[in-house]
Structures are given as structure tokens and as C-alpha cells.
C-alpha positions as CSV (number, residue, x, y, z in Angstrom):
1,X,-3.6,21.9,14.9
2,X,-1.0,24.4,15.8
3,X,1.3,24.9,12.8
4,X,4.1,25.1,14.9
5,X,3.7,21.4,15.8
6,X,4.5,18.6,13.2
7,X,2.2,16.7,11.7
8,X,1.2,13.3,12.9
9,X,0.7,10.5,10.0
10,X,-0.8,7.2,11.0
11,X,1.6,4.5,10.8
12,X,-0.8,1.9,9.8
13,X,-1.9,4.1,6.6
14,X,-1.8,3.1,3.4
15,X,-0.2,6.2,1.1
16,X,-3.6,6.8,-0.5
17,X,-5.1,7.4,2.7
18,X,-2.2,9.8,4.2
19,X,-4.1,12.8,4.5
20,X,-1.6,15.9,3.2
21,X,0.2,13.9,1.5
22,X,-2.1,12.8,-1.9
23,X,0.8,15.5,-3.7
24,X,3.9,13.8,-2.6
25,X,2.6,9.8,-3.3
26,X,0.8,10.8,-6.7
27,X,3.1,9.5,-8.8
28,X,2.9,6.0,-7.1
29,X,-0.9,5.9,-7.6
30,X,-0.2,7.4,-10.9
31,X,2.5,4.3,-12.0
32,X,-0.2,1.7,-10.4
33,X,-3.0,3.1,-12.4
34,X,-1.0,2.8,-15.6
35,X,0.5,-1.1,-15.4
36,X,-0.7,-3.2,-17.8
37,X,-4.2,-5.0,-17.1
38,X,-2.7,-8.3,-17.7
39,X,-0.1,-7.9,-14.8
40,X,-2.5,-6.8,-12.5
41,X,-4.6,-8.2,-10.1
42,X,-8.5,-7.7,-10.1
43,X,-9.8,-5.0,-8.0
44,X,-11.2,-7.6,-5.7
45,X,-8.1,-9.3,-4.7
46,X,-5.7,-6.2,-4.7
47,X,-8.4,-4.6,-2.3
48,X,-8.1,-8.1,-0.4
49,X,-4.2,-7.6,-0.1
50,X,-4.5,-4.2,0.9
51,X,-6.6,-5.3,3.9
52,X,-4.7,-7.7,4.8
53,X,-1.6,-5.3,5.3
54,X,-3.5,-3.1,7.0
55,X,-3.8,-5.5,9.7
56,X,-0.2,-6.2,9.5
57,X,1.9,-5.6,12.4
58,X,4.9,-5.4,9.5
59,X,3.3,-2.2,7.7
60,X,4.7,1.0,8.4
61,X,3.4,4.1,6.9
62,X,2.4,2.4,3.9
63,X,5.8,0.3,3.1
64,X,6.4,-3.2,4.6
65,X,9.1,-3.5,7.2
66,X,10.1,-6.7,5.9
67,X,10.8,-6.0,2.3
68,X,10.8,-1.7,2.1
69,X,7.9,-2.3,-0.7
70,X,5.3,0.0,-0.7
71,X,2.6,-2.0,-0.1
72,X,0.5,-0.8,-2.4
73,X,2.5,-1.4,-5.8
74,X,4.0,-4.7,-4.7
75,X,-0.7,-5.8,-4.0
76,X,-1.4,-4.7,-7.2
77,X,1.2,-7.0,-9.4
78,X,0.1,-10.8,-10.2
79,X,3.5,-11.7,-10.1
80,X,4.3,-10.3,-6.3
81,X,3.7,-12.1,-3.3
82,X,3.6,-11.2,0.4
83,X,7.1,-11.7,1.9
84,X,5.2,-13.0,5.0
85,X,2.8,-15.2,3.1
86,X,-0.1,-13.9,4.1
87,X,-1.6,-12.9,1.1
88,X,-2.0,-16.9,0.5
89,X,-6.1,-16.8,1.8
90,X,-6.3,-13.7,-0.6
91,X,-8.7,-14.8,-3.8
């Protein structure tokens, strides 16, 4: 890629797979790493989320255009749900 030209992200990325980017979303995968076990989902079902919004028409470079969440954070909280109820079918 020509370095004059800007770079291209996909727009139905999650921020952990934004390649050239790991530096500036670290802290986010940093602060989800570090929340307490009991107020997290189980890898299975934050996985499961995360698959789900990936299909969603709503995600937009990693943060839902309904609620401006990063997807991500708001998958990996028991508490959260998905704005759009789709996460309902999740585990």
C-alpha cells in the first residue's frame, strides 16, 4: 500500500481485529481483561455475542450504531444486554 494513501479499516471489525490499530484499542482489551470474573460472561457466550454483532448490520468499526458501545466491553458484562435484543439466543 502506497503510504500516501490512507488506510482502509473494515467497518465490520471488531477493535481486536483492526489490524494497525492493537496500540490505540489496548487499553479497552486491557480494562476487559481486568473486570471482575463474577461480572463477566463465560468465554463461551461473550464469544457468542461477539458473533452475533459481527453479523450485525448496526456494528460499525467495532461500536454499535444504536447505543455508541464498543461492542466488545458492553459482550463481555453479565449485566449488559444488546440494545437490539439479539443477544437473547446467545447461551
Amino acid at each position: 500500500m502506497n503510504d500516501a494513501q490512507p488506510r482502509r479499516f473494515c467497518k465490520k471489525c471488531l477493535t481486536r481485529d483492526m489490524i494497525g490499530q492493537e496500540e490505540y484499542f489496548k487499553s479497552l482489551q486491557e480494562y476487559i481483561a481486568n473486570i471482575e470474573p463474577e461480572l463477566k460472561v463465560e468465554a463461551a457466550v461473550y464469544e457468542e455475542r461477539l458473533a452475533v454483532c459481527t453479523e450485525c448490520e448496526l456494528l460499525l468499526e467495532g461500536m454499535c450504531r444504536t447505543c455508541g458501545c464498543y461492542v466488545e466491553l458492553r459482550a463481555a458484562m453479565k449485566k449488559n444486554a444488546c440494545p437490539n435484543h439479539k443477544w437473547e439466543r446467545c447461551i
